[in-house]
DRENDO-1510 file (C-alpha; in Angstrom, 1 decimal, always signed):
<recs>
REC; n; res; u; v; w
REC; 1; UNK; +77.8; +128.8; +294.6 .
REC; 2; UNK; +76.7; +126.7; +291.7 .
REC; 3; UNK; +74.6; +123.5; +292.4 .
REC; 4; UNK; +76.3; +121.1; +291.2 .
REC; 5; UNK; +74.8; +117.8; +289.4 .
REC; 6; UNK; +75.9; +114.3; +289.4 .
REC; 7; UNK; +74.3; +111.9; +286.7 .
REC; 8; UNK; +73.9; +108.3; +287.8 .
REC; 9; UNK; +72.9; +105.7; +285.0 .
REC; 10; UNK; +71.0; +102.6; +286.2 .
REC; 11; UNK; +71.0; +104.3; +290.1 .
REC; 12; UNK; +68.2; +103.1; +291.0 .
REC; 13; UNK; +69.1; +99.9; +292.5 .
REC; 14; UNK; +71.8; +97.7; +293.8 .
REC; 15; UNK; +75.4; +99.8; +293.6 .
REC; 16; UNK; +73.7; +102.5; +291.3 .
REC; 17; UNK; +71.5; +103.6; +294.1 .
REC; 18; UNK; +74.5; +103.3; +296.9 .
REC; 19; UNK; +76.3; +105.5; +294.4 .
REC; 20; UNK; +73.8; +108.2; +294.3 .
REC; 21; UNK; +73.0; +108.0; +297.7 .
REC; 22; UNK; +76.6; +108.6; +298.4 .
REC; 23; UNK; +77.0; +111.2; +295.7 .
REC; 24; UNK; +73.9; +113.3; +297.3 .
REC; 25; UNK; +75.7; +112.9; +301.1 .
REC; 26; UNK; +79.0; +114.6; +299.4 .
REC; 27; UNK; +76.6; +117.7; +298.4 .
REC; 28; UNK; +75.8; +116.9; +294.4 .
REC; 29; UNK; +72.4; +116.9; +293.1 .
REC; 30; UNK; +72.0; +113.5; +291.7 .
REC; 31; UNK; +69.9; +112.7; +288.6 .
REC; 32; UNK; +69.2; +109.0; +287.9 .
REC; 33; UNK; +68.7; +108.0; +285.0 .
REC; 34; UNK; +67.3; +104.3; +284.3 .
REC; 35; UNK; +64.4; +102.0; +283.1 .
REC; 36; UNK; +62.3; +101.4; +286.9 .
REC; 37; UNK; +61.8; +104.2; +289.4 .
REC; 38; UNK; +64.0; +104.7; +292.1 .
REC; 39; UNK; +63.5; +103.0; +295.5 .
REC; 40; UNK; +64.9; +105.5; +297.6 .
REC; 41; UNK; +62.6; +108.5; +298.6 .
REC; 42; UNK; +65.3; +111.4; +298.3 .
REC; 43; UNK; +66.3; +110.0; +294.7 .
REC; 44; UNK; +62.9; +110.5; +293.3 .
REC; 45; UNK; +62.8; +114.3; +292.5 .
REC; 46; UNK; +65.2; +114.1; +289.9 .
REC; 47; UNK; +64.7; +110.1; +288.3 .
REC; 48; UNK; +63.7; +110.1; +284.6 .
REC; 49; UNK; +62.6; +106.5; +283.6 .
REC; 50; UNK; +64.1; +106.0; +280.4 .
REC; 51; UNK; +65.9; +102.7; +278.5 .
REC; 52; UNK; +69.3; +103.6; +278.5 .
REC; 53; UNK; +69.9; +101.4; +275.2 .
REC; 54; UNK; +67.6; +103.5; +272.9 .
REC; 55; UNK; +69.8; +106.2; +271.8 .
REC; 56; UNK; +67.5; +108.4; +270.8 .
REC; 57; UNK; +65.3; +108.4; +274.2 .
REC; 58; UNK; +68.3; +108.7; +275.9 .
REC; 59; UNK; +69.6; +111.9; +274.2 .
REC; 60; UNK; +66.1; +113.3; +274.4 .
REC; 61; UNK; +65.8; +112.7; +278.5 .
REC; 62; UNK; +69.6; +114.2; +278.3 .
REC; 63; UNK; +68.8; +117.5; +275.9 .
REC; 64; UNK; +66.4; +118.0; +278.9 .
REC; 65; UNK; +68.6; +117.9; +281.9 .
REC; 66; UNK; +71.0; +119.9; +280.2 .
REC; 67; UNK; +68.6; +122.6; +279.6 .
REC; 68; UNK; +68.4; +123.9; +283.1 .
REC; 69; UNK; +71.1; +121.9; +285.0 .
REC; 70; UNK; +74.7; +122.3; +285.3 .
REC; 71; UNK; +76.1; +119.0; +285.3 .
REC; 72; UNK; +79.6; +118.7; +286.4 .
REC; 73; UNK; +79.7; +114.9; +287.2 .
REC; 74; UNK; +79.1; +111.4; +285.5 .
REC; 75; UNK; +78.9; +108.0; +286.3 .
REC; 76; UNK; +78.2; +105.0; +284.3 .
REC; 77; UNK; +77.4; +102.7; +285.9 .
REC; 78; UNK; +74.2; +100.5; +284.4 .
REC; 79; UNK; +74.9; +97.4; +282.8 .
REC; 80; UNK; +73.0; +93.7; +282.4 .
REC; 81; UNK; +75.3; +90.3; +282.5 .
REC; 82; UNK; +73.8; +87.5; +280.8 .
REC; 83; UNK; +76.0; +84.8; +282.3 .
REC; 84; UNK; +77.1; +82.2; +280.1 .
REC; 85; UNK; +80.0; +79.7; +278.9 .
REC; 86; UNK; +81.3; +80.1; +275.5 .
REC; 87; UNK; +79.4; +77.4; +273.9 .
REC; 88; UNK; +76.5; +78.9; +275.3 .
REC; 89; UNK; +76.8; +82.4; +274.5 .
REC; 90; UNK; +73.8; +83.7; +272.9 .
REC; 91; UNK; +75.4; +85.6; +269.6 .
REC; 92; UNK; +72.1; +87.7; +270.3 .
REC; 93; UNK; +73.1; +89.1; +273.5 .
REC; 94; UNK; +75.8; +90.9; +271.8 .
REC; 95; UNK; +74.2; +93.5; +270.8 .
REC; 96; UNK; +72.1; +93.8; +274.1 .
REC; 97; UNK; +75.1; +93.8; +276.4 .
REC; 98; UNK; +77.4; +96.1; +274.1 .
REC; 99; UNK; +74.1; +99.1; +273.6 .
REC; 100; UNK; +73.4; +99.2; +277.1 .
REC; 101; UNK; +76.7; +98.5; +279.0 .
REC; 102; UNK; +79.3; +100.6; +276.3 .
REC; 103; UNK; +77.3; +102.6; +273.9 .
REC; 104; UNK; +75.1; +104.4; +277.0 .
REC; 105; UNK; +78.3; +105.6; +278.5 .
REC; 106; UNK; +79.3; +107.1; +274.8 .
REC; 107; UNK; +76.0; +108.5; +274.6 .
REC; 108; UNK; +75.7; +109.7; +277.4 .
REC; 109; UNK; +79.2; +111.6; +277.8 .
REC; 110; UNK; +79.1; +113.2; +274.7 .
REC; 111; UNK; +75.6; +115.1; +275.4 .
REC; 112; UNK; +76.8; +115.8; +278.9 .
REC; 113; UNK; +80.5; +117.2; +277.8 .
REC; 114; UNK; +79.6; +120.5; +277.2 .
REC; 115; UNK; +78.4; +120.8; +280.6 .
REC; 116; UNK; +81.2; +119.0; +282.2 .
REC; 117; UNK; +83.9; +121.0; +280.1 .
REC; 118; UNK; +81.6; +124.2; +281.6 .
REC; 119; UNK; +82.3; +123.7; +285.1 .
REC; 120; UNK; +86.0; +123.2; +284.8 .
REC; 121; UNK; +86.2; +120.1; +287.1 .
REC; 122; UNK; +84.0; +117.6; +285.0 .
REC; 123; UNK; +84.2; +114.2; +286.7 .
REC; 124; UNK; +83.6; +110.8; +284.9 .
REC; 125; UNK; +83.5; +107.7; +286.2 .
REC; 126; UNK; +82.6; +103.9; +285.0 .
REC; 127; UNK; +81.5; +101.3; +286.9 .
REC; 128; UNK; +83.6; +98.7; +285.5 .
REC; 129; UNK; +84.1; +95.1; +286.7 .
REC; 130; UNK; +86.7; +92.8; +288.2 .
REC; 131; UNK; +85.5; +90.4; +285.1 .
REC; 132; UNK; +88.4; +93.0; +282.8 .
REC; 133; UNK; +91.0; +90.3; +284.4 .
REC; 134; UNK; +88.8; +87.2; +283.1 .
REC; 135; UNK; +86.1; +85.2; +284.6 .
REC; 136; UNK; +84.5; +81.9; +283.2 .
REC; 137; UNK; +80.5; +82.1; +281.7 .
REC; 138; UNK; +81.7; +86.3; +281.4 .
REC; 139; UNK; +82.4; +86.6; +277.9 .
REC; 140; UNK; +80.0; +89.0; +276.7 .
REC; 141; UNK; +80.2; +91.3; +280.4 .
REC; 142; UNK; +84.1; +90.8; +280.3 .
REC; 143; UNK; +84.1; +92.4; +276.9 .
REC; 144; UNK; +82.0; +95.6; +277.6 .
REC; 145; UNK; +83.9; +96.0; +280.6 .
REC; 146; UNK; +86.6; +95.8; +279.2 .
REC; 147; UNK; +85.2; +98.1; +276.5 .
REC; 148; UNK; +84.8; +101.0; +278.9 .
REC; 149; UNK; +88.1; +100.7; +280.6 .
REC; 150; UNK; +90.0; +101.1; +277.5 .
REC; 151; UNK; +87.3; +104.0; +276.7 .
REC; 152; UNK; +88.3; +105.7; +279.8 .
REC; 153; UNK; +91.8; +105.3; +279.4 .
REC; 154; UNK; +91.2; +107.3; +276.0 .
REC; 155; UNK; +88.9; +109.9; +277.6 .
REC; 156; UNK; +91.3; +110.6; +280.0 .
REC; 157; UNK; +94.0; +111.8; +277.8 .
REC; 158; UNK; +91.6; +113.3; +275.6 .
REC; 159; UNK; +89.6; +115.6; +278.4 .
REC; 160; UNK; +92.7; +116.6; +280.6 .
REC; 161; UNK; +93.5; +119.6; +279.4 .
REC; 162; UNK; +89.4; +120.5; +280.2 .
REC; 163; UNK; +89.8; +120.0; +283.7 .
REC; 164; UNK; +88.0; +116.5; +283.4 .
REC; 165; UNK; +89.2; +113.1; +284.9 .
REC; 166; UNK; +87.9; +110.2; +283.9 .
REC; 167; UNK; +88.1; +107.1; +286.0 .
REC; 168; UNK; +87.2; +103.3; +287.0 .
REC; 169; UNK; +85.7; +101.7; +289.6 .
REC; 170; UNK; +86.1; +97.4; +289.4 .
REC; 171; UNK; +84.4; +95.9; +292.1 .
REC; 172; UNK; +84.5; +92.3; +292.6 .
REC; 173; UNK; +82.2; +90.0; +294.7 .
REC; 174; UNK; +79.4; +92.8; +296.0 .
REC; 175; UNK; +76.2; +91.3; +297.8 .
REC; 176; UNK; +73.6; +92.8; +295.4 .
REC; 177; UNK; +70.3; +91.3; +294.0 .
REC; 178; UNK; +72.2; +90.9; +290.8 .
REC; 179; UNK; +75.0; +88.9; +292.1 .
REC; 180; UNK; +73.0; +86.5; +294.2 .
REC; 181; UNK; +70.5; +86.1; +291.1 .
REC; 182; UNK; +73.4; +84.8; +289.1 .
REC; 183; UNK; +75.1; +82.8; +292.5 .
REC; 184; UNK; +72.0; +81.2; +294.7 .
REC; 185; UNK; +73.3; +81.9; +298.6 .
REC; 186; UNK; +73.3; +78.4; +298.8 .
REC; 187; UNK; +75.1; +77.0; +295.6 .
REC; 188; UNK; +78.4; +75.6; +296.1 .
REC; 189; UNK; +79.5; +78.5; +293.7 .
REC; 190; UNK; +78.2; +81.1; +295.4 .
REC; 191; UNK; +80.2; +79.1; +298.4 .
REC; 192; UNK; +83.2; +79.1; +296.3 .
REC; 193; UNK; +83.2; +82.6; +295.2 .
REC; 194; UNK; +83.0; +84.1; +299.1 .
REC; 195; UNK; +86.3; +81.7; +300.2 .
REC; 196; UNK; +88.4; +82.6; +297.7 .
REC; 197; UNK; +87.8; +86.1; +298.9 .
REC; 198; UNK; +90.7; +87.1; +301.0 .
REC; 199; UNK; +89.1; +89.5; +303.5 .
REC; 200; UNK; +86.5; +86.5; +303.8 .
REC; 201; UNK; +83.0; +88.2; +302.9 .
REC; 202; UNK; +81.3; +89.9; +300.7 .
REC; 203; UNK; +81.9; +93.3; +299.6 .
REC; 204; UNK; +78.8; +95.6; +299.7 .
REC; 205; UNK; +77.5; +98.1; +297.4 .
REC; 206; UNK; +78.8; +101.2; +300.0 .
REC; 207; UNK; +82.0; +99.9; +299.6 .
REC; 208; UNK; +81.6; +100.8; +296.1 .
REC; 209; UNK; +80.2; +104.2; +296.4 .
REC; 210; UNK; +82.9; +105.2; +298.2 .
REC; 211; UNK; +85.6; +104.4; +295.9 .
REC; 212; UNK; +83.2; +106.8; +293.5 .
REC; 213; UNK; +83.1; +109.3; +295.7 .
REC; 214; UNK; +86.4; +109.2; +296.3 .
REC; 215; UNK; +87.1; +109.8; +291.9 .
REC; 216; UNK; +84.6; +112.3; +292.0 .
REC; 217; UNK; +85.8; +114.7; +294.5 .
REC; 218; UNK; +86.9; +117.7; +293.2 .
REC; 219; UNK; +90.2; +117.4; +295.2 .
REC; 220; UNK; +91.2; +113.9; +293.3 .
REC; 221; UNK; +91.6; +116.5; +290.1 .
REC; 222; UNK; +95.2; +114.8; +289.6 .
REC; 223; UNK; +94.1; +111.1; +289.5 .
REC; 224; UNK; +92.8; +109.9; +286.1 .
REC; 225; UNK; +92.9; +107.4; +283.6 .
REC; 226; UNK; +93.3; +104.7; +286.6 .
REC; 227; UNK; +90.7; +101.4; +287.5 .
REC; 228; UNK; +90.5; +100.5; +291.3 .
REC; 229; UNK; +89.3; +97.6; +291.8 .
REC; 230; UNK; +87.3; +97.8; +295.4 .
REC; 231; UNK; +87.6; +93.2; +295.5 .
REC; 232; UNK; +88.6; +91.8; +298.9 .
REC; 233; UNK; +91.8; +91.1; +297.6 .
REC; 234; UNK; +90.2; +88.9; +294.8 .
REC; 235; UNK; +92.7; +90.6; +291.9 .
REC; 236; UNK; +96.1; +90.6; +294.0 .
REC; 237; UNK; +96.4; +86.6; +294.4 .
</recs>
């Protein structure tokens, strides 16, 4: 039997690296791809340092995987935030935001889609956010998210007859560096936040994995085109 390979951008922290610690306990070989080195041990062998929003580095690390690997699964999942309220959104973030957290995904899909249409059940998922249903000082992260939910909405009618789903993952409230960077423990937002959580508590980056896993099993072949948002609850009240 083929190995098969998953490709995890920005998996080497926080919900990337649950993801492709999950991935690699479901039997892929996982590749991460992002700017720091893993911090898990059994992600190292295959990690390529590489900034994700330089196109041309990022094709070149990709020409190279391709090479020798079949790759039969994606996930894009890295992405920044750069918190801020309207008045005080930072016209210069734009770019920054929209290259790393949309154009990555597109640049990274098309140089894996030959592989992905080889292996005849390509998987693709996005790690989108709960932020696609609006959340104040998001404007910039609401958009790209928002970005690659409508781009995998596209992809999915556009790669179905390869065998390929394409899928998103929204996760709300998850306890990660990144979250508690942007929401100090002991803020009143950060208070805020966890009690309008209906299940009462954080999600945590496992929880999110697993939804993953669950889109890039190759028995989920007839689920595609759909978000799941893995939020406590947040999105149904």
């Amino acid at each position: 039997m083929t190995t098969s390979y998953a490709v995890v951008t920005g998996g080497a922290r926080n919900i990337g690296q649950a993801i492709a610690l999950r991935l690699q306990q479901d039997g892929y070989r996982v590749i991460v791809l992002d700017i720091v080195e893993p911090e898990a041990e059994s992600l190292k062998g295959h990690a390529y340092r590489v900034d994700l929003s330089d196109v041309e580095a990022t094709r070149q690390r990709l020409e190279e995987i391709t090479r020798d690997l079949d790759v039969s699964c994606l996930v894009n999942n890295v992405g920044i935030v750069a918190p801020a309220l309207l008045d005080d959104t930072d016209i210069a973030d734009f770019d920054t935001l929209m290259h790393l957290n949309v154009r990555a995904a597109l640049v990274c899909t098309q140089a894996l889609l030959p592989k992905l249409r080889e292996s005849k059940h390509g998987r693709i998922v996005f790690n989108a956010s709960r932020v696609v249903l609006g959340k104040e000082a998001r404007t910039l992260y609401s958009a790209t998210k928002g970005a690659v939910q409508a781009m995998s909405r596209t992809w999915a009618l556009e790669l179905a007859k390869d065998g390929i789903t394409v899928n998103c993952v929204a996760p709300g409230p998850i306890a990660t560096t990144a979250f508690w960077e942007n929401n100090p423990p002991d803020s009143e937002r950060a208070r805020r936040i966890i009690d309008n959580i209906p299940v009462q508590r954080m999600g945590q980056p496992d929880e999110v994995a697993h939804a993953v896993s669950f889109f890039c099993d190759r028995r989920s072949g007839f689920v595609t085109g759909q978000t799941l948002f893995v939020c406590g609850g947040v999105t149904v009240g």
